[in-house]
N, CA, C and O atoms as CSV, one atom per row, in Angstrom:
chain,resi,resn,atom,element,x,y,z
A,1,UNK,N,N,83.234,103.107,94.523
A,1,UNK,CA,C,84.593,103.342,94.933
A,1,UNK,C,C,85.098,104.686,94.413
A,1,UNK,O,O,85.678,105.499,95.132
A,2,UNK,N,N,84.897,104.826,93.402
A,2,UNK,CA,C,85.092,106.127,92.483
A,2,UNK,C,C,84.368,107.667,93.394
A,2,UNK,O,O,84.856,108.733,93.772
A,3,UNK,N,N,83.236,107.154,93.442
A,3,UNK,CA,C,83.227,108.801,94.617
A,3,UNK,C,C,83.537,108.921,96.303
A,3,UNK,O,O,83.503,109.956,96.968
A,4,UNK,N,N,83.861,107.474,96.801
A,4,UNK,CA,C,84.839,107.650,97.559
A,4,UNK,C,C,85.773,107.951,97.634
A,4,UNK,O,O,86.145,108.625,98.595
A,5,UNK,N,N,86.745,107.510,96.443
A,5,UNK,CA,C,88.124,107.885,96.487
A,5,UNK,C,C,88.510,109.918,95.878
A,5,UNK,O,O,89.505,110.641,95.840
A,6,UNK,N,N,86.874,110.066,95.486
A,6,UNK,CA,C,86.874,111.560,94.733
A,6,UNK,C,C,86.987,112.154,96.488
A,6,UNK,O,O,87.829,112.978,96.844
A,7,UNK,N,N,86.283,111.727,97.122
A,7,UNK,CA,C,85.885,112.361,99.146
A,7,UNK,C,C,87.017,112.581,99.869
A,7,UNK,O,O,87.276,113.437,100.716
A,8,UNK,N,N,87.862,111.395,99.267
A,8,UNK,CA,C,89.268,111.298,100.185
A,8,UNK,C,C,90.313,112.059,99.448
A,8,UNK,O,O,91.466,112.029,99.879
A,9,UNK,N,N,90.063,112.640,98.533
A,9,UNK,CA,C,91.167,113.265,98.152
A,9,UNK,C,C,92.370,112.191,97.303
A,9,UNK,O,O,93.365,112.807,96.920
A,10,UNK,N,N,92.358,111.092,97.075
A,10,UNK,CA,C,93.431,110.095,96.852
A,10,UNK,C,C,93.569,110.113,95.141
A,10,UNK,O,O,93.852,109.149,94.429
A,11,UNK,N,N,93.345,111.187,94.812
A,11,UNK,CA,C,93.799,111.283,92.863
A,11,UNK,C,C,95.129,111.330,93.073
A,11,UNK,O,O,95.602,111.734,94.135
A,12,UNK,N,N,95.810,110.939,92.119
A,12,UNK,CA,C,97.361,111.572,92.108
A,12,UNK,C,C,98.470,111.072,93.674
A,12,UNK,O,O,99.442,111.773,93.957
A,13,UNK,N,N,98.094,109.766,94.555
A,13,UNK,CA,C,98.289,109.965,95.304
A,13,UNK,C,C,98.786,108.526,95.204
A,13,UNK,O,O,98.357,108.012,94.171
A,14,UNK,N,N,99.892,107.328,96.259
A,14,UNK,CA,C,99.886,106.246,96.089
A,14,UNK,C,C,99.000,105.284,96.745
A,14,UNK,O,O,99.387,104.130,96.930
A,15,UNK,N,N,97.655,105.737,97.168
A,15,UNK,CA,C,96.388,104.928,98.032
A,15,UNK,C,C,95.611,104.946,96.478
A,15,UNK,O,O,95.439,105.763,95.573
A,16,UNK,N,N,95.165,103.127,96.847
A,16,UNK,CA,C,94.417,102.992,95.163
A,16,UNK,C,C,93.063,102.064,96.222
A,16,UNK,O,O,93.271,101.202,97.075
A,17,UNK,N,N,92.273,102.400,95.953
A,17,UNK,CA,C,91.031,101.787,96.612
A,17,UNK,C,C,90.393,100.817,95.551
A,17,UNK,O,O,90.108,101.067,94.380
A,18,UNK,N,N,90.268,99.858,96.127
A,18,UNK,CA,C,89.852,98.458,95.069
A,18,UNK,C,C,88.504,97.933,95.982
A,18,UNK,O,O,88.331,97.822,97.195
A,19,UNK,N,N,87.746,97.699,94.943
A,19,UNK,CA,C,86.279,97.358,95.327
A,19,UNK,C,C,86.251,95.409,95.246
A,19,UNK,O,O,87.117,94.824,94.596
A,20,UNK,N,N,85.310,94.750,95.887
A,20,UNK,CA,C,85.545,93.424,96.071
A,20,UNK,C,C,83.940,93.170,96.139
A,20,UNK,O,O,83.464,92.556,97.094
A,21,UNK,N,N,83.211,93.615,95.195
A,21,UNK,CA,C,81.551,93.279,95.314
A,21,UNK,C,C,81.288,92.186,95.652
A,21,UNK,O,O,80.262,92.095,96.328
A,22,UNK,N,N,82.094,90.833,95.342
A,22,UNK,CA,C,81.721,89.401,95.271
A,22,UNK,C,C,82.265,88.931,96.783
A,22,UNK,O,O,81.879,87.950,97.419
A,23,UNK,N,N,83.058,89.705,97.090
A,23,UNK,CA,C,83.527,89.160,98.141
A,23,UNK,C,C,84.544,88.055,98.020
A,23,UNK,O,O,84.824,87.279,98.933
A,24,UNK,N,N,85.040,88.053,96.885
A,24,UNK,CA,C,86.441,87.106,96.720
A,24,UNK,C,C,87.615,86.753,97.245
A,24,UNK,O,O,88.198,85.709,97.539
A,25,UNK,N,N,87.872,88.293,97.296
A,25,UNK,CA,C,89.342,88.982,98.027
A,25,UNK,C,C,89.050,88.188,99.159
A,25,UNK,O,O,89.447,87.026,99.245
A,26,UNK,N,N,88.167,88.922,100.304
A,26,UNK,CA,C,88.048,88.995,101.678
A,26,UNK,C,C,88.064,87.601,101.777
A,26,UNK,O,O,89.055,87.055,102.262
A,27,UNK,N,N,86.651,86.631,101.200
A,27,UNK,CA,C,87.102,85.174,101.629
A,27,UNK,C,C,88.555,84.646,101.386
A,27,UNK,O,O,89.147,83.974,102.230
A,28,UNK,N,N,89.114,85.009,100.126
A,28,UNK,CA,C,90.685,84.125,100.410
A,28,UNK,C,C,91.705,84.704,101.432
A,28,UNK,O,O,92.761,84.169,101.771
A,29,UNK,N,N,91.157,86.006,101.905
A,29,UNK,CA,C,92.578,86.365,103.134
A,29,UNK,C,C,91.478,86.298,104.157
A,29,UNK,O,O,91.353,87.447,104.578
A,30,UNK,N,N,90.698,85.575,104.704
A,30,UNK,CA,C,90.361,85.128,105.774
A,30,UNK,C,C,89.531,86.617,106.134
A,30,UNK,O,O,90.014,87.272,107.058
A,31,UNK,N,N,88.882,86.910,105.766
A,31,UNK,CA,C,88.371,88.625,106.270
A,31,UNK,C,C,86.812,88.541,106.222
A,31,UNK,O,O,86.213,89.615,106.189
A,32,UNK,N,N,86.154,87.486,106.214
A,32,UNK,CA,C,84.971,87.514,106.149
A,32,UNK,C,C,84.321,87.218,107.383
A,32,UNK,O,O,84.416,86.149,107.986
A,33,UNK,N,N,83.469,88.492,107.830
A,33,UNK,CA,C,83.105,88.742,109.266
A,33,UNK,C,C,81.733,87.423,109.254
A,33,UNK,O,O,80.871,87.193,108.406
A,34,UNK,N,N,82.103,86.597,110.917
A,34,UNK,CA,C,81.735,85.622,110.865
A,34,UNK,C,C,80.607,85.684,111.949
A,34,UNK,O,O,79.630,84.980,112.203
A,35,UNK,N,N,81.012,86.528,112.345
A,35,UNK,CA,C,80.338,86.845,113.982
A,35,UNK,C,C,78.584,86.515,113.610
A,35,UNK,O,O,78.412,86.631,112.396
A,36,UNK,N,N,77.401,86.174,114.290
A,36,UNK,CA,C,76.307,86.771,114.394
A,36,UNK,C,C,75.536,87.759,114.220
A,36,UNK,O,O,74.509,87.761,113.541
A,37,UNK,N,N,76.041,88.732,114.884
A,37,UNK,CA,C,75.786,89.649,114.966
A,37,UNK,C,C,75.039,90.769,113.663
A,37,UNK,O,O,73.929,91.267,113.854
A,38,UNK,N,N,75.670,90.980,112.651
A,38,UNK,CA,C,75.631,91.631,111.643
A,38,UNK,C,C,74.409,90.905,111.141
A,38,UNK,O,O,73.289,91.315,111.443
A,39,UNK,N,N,74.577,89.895,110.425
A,39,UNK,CA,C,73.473,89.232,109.761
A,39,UNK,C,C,72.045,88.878,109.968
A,39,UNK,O,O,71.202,88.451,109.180
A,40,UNK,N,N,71.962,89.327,111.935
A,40,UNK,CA,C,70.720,89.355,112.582
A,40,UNK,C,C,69.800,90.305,112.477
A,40,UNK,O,O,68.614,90.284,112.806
A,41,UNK,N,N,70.700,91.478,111.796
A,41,UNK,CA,C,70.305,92.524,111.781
A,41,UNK,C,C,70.077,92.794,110.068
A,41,UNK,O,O,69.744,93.942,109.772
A,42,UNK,N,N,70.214,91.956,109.113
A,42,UNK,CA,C,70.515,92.098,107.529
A,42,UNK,C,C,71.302,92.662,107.291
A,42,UNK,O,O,70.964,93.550,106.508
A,43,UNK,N,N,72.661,92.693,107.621
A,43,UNK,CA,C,73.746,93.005,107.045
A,43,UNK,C,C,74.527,92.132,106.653
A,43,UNK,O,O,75.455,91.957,107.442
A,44,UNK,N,N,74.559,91.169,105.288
A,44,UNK,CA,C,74.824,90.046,105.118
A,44,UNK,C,C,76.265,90.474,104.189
A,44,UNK,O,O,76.112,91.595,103.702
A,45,UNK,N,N,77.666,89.827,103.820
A,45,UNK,CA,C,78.919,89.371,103.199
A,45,UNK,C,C,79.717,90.626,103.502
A,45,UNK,O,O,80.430,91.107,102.621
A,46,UNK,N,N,79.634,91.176,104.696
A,46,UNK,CA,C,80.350,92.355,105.232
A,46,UNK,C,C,81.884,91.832,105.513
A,46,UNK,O,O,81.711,90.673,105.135
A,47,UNK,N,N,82.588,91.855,105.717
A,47,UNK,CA,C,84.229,91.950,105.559
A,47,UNK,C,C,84.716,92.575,106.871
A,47,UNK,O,O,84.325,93.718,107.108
A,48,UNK,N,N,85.463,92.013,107.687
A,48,UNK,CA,C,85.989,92.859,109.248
A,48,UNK,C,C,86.856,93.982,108.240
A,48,UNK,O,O,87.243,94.078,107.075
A,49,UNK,N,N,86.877,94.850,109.696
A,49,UNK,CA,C,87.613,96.220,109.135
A,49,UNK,C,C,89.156,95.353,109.602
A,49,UNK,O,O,89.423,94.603,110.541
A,50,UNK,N,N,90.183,96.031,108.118
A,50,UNK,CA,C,91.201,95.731,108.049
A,50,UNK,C,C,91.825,96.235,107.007
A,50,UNK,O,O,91.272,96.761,106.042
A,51,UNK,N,N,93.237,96.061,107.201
A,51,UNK,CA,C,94.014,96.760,106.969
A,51,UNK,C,C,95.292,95.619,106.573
A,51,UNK,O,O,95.703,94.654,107.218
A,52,UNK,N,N,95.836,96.317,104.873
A,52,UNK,CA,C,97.276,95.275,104.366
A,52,UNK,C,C,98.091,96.214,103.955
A,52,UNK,O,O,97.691,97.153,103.266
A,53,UNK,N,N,99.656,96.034,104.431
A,53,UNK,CA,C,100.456,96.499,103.109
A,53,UNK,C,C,101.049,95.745,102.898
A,53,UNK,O,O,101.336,94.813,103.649
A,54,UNK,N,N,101.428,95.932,101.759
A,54,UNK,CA,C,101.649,94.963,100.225
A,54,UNK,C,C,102.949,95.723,99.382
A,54,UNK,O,O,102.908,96.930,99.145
A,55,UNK,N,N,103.774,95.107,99.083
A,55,UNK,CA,C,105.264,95.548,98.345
A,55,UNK,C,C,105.484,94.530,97.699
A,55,UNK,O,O,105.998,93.521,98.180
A,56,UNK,N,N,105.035,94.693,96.231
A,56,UNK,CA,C,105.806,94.312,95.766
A,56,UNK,C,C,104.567,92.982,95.246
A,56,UNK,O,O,105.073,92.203,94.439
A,57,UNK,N,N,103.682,92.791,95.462
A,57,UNK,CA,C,102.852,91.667,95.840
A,57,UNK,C,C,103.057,90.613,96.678
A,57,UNK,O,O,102.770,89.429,96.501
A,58,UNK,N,N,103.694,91.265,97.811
A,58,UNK,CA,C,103.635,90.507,99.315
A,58,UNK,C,C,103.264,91.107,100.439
A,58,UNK,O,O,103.933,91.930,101.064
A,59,UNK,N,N,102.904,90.971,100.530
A,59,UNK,CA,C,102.108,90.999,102.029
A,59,UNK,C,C,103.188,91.674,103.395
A,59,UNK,O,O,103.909,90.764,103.804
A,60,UNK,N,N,103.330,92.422,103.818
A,60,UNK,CA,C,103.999,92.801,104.673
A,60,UNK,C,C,103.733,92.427,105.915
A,60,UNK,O,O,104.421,91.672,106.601
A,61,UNK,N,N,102.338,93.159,106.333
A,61,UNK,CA,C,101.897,93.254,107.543
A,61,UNK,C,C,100.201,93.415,107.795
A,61,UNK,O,O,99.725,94.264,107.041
A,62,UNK,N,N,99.650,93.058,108.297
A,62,UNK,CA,C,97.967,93.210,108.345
A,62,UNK,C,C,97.643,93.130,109.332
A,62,UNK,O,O,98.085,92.310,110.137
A,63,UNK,N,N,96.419,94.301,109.649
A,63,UNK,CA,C,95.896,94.575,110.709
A,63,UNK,C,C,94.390,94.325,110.668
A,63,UNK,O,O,93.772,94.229,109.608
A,64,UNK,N,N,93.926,94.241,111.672
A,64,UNK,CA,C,92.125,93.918,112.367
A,64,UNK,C,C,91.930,94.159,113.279
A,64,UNK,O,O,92.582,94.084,114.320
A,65,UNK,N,N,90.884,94.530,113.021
A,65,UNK,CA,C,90.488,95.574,114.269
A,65,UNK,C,C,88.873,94.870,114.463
A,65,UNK,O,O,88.118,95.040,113.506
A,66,UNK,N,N,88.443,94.250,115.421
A,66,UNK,CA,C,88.052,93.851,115.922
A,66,UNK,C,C,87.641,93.141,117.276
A,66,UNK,O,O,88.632,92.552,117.706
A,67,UNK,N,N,86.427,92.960,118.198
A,67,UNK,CA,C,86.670,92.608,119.528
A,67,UNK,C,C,85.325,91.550,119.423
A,67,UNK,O,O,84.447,91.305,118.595
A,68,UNK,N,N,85.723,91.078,120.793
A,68,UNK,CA,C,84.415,89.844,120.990
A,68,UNK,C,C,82.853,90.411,120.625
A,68,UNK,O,O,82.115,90.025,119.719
A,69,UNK,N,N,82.585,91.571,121.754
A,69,UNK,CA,C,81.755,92.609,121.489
A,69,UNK,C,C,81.351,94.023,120.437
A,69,UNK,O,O,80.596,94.995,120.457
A,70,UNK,N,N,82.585,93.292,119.384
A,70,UNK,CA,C,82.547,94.761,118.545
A,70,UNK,C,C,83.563,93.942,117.508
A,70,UNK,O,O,84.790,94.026,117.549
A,71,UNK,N,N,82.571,92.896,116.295
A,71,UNK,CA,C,82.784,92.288,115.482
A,71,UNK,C,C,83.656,93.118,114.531
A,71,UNK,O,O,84.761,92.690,114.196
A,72,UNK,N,N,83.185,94.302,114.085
A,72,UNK,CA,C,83.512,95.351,112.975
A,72,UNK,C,C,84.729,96.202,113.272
A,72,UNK,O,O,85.459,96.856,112.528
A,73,UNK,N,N,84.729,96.034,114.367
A,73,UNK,CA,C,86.048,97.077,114.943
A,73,UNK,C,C,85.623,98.946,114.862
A,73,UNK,O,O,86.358,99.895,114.590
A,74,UNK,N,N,84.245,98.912,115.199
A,74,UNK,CA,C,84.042,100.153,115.052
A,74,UNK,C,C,84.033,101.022,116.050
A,74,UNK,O,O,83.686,102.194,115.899
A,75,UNK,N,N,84.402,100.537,117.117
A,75,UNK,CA,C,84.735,101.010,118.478
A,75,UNK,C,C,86.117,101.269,119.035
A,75,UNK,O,O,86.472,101.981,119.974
A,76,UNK,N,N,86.537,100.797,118.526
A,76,UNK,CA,C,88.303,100.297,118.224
A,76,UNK,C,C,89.057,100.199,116.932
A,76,UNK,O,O,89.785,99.208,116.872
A,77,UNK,N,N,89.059,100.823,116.100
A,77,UNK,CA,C,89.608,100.974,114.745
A,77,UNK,C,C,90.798,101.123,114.707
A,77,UNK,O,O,91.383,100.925,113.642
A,78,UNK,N,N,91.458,101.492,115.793
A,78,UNK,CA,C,93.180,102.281,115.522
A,78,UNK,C,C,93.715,101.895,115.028
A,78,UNK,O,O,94.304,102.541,114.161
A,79,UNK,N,N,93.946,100.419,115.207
A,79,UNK,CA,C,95.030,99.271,115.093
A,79,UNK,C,C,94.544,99.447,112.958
A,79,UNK,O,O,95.388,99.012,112.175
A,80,UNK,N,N,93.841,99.782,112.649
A,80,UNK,CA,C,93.752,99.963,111.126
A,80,UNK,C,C,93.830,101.307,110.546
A,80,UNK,O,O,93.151,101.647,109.578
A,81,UNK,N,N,94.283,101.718,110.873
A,81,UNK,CA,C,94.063,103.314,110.391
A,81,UNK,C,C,95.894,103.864,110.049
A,81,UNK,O,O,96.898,103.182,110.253
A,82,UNK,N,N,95.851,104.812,109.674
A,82,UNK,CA,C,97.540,105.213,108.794
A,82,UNK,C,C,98.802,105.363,110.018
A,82,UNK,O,O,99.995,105.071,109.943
A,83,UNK,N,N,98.189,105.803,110.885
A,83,UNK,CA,C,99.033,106.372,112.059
A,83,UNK,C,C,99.781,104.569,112.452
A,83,UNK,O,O,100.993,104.354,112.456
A,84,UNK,N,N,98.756,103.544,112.731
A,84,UNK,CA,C,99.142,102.243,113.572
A,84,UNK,C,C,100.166,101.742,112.040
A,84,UNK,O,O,101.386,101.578,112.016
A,85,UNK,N,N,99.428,101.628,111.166
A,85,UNK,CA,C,99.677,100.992,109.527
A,85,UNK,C,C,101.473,101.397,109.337
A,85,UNK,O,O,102.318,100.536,109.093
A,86,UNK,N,N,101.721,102.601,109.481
A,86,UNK,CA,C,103.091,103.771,109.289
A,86,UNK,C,C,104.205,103.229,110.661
A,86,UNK,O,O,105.394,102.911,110.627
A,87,UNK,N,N,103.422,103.283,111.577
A,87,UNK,CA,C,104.552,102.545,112.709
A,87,UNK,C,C,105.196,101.156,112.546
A,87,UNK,O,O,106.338,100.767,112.788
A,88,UNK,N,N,103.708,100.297,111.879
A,88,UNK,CA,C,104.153,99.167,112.022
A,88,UNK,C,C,105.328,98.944,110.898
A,88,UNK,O,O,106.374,98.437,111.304
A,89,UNK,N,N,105.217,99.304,109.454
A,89,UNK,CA,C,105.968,99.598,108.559
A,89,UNK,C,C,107.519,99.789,108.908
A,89,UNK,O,O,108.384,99.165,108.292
A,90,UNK,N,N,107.829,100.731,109.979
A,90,UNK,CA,C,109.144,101.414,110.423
A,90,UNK,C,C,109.047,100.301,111.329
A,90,UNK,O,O,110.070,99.689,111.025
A,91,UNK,N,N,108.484,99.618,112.261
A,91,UNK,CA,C,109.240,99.224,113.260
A,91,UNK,C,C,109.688,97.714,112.616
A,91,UNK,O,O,110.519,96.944,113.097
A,92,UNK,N,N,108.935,97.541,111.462
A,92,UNK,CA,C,109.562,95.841,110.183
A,92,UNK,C,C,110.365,96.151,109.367
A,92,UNK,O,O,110.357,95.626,108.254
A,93,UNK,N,N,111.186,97.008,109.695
A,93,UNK,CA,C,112.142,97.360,109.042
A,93,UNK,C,C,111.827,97.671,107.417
A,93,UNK,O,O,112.819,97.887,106.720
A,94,UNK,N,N,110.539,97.706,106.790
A,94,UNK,CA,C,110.471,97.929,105.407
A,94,UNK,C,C,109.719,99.125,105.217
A,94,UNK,O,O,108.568,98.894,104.849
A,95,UNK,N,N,109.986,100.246,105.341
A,95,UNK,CA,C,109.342,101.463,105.002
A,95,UNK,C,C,109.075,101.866,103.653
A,95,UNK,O,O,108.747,102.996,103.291
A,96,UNK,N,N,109.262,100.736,102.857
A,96,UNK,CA,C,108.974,101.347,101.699
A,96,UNK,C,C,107.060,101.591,101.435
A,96,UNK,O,O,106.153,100.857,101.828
A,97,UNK,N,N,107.014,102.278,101.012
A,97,UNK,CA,C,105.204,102.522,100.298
A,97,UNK,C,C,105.140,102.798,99.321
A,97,UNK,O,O,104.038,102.970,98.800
């Protein structure tokens, strides 16, 4: 996580990247990619791509990005990424970050 977050630039910044080796997190918020697909191939306790914000230690709003044909959302990511994350924020009336 540490030389990812060195890649992204996020020192000094309010994005804190938290690692989940065990896969804890993801199983209790429902994020554990279930599909076939992945595991046929040995990619085993992978996590759908997704996206939370959190104020306060609640949960605001969460996104997934995922399709029937595209378990991971790697074809379709938007709906997780800062641009979708920032709208949704303003349009729930809680802009705080």
């Amino acid at each position: 996580m540490t030389a990812w977050a060195e890649d992204q630039g996020i020192e000094d910044s309010i994005v804190t990247f938290v690692g989940d080796p065990a896969g804890e997190f993801t199983k209790a918020c429902g994020m554990s990619m279930t599909h076939p697909g992945p595991p046929s191939v040995g990619i085993i306790g992978r996590c759908k791509r997704w996206a939370m914000h959190v104020v306060d230690n609640v949960v605001q709003y969460v996104a997934v990005s995922e399709g029937p044909d595209d378990p991971a959302g790697d074809d379709n990511p938007e709906s997780t990424l800062c641009p979708a994350l920032l709208k949704a924020i303003a349009a729930g009336g809680n802009d705080e970050l």
